[in-house]
ROSE-638888 format. One record per residue (C-alpha): residue number from 0; chain; x, y, z. Coordinates in pm, 1 decimal, m for minus. Layout:
 num chaine        X        Y        Z
 NUM      A        X        Y        Z
...
This chain:
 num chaine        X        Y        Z
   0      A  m2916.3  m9769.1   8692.4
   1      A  m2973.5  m9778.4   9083.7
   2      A  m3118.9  m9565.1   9299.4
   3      A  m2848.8  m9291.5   9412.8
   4      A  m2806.1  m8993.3   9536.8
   5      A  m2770.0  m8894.4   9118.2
   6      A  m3062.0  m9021.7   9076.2
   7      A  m3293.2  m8816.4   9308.4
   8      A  m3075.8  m8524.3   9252.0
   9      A  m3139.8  m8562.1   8876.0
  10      A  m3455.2  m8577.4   8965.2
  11      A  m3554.4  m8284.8   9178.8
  12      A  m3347.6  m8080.1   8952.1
  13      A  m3592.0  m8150.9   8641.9
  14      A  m3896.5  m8093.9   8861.7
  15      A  m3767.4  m7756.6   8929.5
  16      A  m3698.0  m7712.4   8545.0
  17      A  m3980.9  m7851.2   8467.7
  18      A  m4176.1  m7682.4   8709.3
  19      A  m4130.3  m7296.6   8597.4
  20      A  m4391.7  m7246.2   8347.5
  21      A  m4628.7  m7361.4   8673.5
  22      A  m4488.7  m7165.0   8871.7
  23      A  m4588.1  m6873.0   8649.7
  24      A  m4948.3  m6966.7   8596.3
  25      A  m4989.6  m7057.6   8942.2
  26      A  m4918.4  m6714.8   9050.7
  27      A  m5172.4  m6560.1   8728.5
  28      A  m5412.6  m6793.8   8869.2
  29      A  m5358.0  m6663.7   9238.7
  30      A  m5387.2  m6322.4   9116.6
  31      A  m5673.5  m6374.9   8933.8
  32      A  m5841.7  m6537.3   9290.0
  33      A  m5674.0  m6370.0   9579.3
  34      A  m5936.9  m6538.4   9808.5
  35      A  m5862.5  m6891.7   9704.5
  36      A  m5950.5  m7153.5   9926.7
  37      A  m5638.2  m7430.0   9996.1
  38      A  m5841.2  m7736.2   9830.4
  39      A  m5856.5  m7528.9   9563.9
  40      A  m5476.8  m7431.0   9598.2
  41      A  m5443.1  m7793.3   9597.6
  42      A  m5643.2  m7901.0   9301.9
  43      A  m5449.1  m7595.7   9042.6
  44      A  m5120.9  m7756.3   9204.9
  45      A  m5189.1  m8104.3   9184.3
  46      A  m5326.7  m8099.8   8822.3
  47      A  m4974.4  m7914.8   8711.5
  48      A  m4815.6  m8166.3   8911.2
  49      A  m4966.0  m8447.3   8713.4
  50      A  m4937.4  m8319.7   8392.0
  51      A  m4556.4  m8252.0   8486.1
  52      A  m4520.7  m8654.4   8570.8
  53      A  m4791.6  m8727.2   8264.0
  54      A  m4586.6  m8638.2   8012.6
  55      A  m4216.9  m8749.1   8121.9
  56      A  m4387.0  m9084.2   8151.5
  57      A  m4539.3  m8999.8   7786.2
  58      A  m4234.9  m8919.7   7624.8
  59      A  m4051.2  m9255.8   7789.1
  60      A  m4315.2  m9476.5   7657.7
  61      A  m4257.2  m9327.3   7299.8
  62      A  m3896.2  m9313.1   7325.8
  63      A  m3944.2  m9713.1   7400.4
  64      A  m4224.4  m9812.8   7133.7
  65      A  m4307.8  m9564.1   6885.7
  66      A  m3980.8  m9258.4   6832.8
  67      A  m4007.1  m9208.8   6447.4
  68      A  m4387.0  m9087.0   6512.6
  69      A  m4290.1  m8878.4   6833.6
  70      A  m3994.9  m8712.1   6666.3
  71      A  m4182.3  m8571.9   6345.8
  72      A  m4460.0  m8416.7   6612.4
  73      A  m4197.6  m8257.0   6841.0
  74      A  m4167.8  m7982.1   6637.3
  75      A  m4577.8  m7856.0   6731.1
  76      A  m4528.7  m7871.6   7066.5
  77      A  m4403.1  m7479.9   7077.3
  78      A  m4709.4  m7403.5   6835.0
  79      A  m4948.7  m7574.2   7066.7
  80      A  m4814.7  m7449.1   7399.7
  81      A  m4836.1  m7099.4   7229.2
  82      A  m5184.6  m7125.1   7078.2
  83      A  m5312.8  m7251.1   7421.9
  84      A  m5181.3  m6984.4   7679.7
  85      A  m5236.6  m6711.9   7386.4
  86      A  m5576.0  m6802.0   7417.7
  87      A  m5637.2  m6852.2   7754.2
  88      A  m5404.8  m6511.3   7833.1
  89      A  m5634.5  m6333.4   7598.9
  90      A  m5969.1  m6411.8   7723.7
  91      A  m5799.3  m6316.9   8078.5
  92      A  m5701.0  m6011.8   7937.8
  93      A  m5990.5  m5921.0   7727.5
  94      A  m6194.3  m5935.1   8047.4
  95      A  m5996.5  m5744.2   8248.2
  96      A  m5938.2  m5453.9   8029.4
  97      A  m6373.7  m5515.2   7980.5
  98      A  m6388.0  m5481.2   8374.7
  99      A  m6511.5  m5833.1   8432.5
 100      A  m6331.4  m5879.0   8724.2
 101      A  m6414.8  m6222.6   8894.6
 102      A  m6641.9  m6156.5   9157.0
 103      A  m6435.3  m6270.1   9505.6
 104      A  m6645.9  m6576.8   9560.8
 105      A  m6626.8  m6703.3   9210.7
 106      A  m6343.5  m6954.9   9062.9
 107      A  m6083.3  m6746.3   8838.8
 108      A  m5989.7  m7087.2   8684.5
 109      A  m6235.9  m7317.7   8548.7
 110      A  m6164.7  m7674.4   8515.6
 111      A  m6169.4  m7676.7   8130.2
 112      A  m5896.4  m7340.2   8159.7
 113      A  m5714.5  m7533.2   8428.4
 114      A  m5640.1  m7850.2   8209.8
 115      A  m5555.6  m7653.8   7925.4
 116      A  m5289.2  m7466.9   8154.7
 117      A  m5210.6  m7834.3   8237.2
 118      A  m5148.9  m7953.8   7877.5
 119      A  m4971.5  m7593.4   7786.0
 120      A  m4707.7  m7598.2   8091.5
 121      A  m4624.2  m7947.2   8055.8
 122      A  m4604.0  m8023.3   7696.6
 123      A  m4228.1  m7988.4   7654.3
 124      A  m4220.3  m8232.3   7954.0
 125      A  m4268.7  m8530.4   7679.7
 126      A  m3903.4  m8436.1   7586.1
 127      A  m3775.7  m8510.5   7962.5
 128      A  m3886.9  m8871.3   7861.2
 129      A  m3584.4  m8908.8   7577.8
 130      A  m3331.5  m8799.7   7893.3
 131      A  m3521.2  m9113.0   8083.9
 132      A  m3395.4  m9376.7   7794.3
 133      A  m3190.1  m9522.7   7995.1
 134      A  m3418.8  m9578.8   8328.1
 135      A  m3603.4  m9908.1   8405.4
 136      A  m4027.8  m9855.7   8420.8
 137      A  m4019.6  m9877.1   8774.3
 138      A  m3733.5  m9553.6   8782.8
 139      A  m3908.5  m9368.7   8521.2
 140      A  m4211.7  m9380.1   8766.0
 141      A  m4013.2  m9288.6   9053.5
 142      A  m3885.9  m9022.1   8860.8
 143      A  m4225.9  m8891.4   8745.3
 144      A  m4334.9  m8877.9   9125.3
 145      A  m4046.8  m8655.1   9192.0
 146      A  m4132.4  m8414.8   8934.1
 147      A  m4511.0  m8430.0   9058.0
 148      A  m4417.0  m8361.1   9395.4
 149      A  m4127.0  m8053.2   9349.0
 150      A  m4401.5  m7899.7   9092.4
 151      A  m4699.6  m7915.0   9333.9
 152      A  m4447.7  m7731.7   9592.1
 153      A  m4374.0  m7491.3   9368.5
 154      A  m4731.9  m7434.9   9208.3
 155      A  m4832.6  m7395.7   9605.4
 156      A  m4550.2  m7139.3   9666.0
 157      A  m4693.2  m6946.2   9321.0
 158      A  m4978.7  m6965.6   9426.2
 159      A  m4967.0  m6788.0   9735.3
 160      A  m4721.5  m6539.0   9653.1
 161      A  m5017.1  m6468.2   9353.2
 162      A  m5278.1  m6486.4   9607.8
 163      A  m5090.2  m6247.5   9822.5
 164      A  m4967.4  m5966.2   9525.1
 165      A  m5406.0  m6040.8   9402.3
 166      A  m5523.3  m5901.5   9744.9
 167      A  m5318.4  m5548.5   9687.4
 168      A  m5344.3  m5564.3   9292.8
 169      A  m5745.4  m5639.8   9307.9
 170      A  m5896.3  m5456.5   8966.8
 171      A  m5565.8  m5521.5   8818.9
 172      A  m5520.0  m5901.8   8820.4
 173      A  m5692.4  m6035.9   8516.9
 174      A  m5483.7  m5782.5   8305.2
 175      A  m5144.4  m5856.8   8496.5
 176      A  m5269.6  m6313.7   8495.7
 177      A  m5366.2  m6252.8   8104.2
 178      A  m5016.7  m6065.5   8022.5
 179      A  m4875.9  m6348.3   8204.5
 180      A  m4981.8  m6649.5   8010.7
 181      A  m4900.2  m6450.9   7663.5
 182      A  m4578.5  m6409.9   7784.4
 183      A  m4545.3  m6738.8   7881.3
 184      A  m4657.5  m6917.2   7575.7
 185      A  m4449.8  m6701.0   7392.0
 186      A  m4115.6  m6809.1   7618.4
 187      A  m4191.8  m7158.2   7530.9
 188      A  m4289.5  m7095.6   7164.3
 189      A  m3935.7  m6883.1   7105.2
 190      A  m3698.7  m7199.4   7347.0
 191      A  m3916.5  m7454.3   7132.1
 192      A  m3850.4  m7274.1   6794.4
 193      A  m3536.3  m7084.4   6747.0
């Protein structure tokens, strides 16, 4: 396989695939933080853009060593994706409906919520690695990068729009971010199961 115009199409088009779930917990977590900083903006989107090239790459290396194992987990991914957002969308919830509202100055997102958000959105991403089969290592890579990159553009864009809707929805947002993220893992629970 070379590297075509097919190929980079391909590509970009399974980023933006890829790249919804994201795109929908990008603009929770800008709701949730309507004063976010852009490093921060940066960090959320870069971490769902390397879980979005993580697991591609994941799912080619077990398509290429170790299938038989891969295939008989496959069918947990929808059950861990769901357990995983339910929670996180609950706690969100739970503390909005309690009125613990973060403060303006405070993260919405920790670190240990953001790479479980990481994990959740990207775990049907191993899948995208049986569609790679056919790919060299070095294309596989390539292809990971473009998935990184078109989800970090689209996490920014979620972002933002969630920062923006945040600022007018203020007391509102960890209800609306929680509702969200159950809805969410749902979505991928239901595609992953039925």
């Amino acid at each position: 396989m070379n590297y075509g115009l097919t190929f980079f199409l391909n590509s970009i088009l399974l980023g933006v695939a890829l790249a919804m779930d994201a795109f929908s917990l990008s603009l929770a977590n800008g709701l949730q933080e309507p004063k976010m900083r852009r490093t921060r903006m940066c960090t959320i989107a870069g971490v769902f853009g390397g879980f979005q090239a993580l697991m591609p790459l994941i799912g080619y290396f077990c398509i290429h060593t170790i299938v038989s194992l891969f295939t008989s987990l496959q069918k947990w991914i929808p059950w861990v994706a769901l357990l995983l957002l339910c929670f996180i969308g609950g706690k969100m919830l739970l503390d909005g409906l309690r009125g613990g509202e973060a403060e303006e100055t405070t993260q919405a997102v920790g670190f240990g919520a953001l790479m479980l958000q990481g994990i959740a959105t990207s775990i049907d991403a191993l899948s995208v690695g049986f569609t790679m089969a056919d790919y060299g290592w070095l294309q596989a890579i390539v292809c990971a990068l473009i998935i990184a990159l078109v989800t970090f553009v689209i996490c920014i864009a979620g972002l933002l729009i969630g920062r923006k809707v945040g600022t007018v929805l203020a007391g509102k947002a960890s209800i609306l971010g929680g509702v969200i993220l159950i809805a969410i893992g749902i979505e991928i629970f239901v595609k992953g199961v039925f």
